[in-house]
C-alpha positions in Angstrom: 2.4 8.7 20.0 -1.2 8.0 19.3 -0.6 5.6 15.9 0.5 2.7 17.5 -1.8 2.7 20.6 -4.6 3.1 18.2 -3.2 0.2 16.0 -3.3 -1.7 19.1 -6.8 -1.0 20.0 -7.5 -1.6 16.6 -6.3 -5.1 16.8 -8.8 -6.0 19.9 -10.6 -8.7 18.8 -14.0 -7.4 18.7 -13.2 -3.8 17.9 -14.5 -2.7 14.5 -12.5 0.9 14.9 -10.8 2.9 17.5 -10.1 6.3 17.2 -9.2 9.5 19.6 -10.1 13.0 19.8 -8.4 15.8 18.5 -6.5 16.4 22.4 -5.3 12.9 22.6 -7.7 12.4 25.6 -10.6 10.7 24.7 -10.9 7.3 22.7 -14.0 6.0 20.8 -14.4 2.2 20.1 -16.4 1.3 18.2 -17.4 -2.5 18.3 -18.0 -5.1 15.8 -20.8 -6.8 15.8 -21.8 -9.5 18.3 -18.8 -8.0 20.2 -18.6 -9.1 23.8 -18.7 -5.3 25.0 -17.6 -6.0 28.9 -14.5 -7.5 27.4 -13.6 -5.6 24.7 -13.7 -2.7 27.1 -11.9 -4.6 29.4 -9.0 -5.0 27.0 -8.7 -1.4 26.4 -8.6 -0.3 29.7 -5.7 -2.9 30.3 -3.8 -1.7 27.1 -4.5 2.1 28.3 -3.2 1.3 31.4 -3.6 3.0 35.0 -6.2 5.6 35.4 -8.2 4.8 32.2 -12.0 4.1 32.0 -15.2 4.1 30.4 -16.9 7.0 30.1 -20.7 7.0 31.3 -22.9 6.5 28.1 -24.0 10.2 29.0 -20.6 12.1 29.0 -19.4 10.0 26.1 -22.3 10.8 24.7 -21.2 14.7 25.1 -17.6 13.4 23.9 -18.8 12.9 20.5 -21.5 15.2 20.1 -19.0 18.1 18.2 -18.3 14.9 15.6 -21.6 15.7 14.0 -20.1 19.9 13.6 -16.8 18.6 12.7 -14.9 17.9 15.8 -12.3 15.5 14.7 -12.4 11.8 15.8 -8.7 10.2 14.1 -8.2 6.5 13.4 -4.7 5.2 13.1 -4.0 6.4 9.6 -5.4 9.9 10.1 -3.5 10.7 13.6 -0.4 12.0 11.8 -3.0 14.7 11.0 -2.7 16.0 15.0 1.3 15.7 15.3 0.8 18.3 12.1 -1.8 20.5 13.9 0.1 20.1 17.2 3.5 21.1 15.3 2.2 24.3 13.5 0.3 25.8 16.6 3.5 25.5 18.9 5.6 26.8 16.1 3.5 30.1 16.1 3.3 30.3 19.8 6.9 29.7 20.0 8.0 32.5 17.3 5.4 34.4 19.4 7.5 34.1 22.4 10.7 35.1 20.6 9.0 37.9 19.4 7.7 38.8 22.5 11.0 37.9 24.9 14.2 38.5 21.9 12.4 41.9 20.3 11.9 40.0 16.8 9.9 42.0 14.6 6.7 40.3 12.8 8.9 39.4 9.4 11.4 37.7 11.7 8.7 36.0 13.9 6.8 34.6 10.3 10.3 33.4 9.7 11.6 31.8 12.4 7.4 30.1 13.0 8.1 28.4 9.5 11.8 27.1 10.4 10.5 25.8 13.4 6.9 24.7 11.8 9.3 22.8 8.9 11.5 21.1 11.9 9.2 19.9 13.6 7.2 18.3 10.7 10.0 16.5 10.1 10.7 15.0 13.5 6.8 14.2 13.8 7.4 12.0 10.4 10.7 10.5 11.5 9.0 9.5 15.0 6.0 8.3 13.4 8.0 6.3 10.9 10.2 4.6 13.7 6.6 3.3 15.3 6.2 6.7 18.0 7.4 6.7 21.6 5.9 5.4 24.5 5.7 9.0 26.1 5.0 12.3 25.0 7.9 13.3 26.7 10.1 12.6 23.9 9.6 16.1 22.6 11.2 17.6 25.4 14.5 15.4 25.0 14.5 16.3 21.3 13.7 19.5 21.9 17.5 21.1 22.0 18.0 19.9 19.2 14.7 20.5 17.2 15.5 24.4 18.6 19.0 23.8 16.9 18.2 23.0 13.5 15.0 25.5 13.2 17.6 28.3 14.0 19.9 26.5 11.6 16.9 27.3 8.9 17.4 30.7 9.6 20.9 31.1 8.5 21.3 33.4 5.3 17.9 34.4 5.8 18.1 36.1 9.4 20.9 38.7 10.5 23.3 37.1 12.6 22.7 39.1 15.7 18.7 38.3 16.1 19.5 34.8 14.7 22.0 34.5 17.8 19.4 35.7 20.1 17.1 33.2 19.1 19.5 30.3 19.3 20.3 31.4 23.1 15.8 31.7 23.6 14.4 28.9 21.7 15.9 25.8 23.1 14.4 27.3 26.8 10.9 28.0 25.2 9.7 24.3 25.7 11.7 22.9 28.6 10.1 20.6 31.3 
């Protein structure tokens, strides 16, 4: 999760804000003033871990070009705003597939996308509450479940037979 390893950025000494692009990918520091740069870059990389580095002034420059047309750079208190994004894009890609693989028809596809969309809100806010996890991965352990309770959702307002057929299908859709 992306709140507490900005939080932790944030708390560099010598970092005036850190924040990360809409894909998770791509963090911006920016530093405070009279900032040892070397070391506060130093620092990140070591709390980013293995594999991380500074970008080239040039491509970081091409990083944050789209900011100025509205590509999204989050800080800490605005990255719940991507678990939200994240969670209603796979939930319409995911009804999508049931559509697609179970027969749904479109009414039962906009049904189950909001079960799922209203699930997985609320595992993004419980994991984000509890502090995140140190992997993405913890979707895919959840995931069962999540699958579980969207069809749940669906009970009294699906008929039993596609309802079935989507309990059987979700819970593969997002398997490692």
């Amino acid at each position: 999760m992306l709140a507490p390893v900005l939080a932790r950025l944030d708390s560099i000494p010598g970092v005036a804000a850190a924040r990360v692009d809409s894909s998770g990918r791509f963090f911006w520091i920016a530093l405070a003033e009279a900032a040892d740069a070397s070391r506060v870059t130093a620092l990140a990389e070591g709390l980013l871990g293995p594999g991380t580095s500074a970008l080239p002034a040039v491509e970081a420059e091409t990083q944050l070009a789209g900011r100025r047309l509205g590509d999204p750079w989050l800080g800490s208190s605005e990255v719940m705003t991507l678990s939200f994004v994240e969670s209603r894009l796979l939930s319409v890609r995911l009804a999508g597939e049931l559509e697609r693989r179970a027969g749904a028809t479109p009414g039962q596809r906009e049904l189950i996308a909001e079960a799922i969309r209203l699930t997985l809100f609320a595992a993004m806010e419980r994991v984000h509450a509890e502090g995140g996890r140190s992997s993405s991965g913890w979707i895919y352990r959840e995931w069962p479940a999540i699958a579980e309770a969207a069809v749940g959702r669906c009970a009294g307002i699906l008929p039993d037979e596609p309802r079935s057929r989507f309990a059987e299908l979700l819970p593969t859709l997002l398997a490692r």
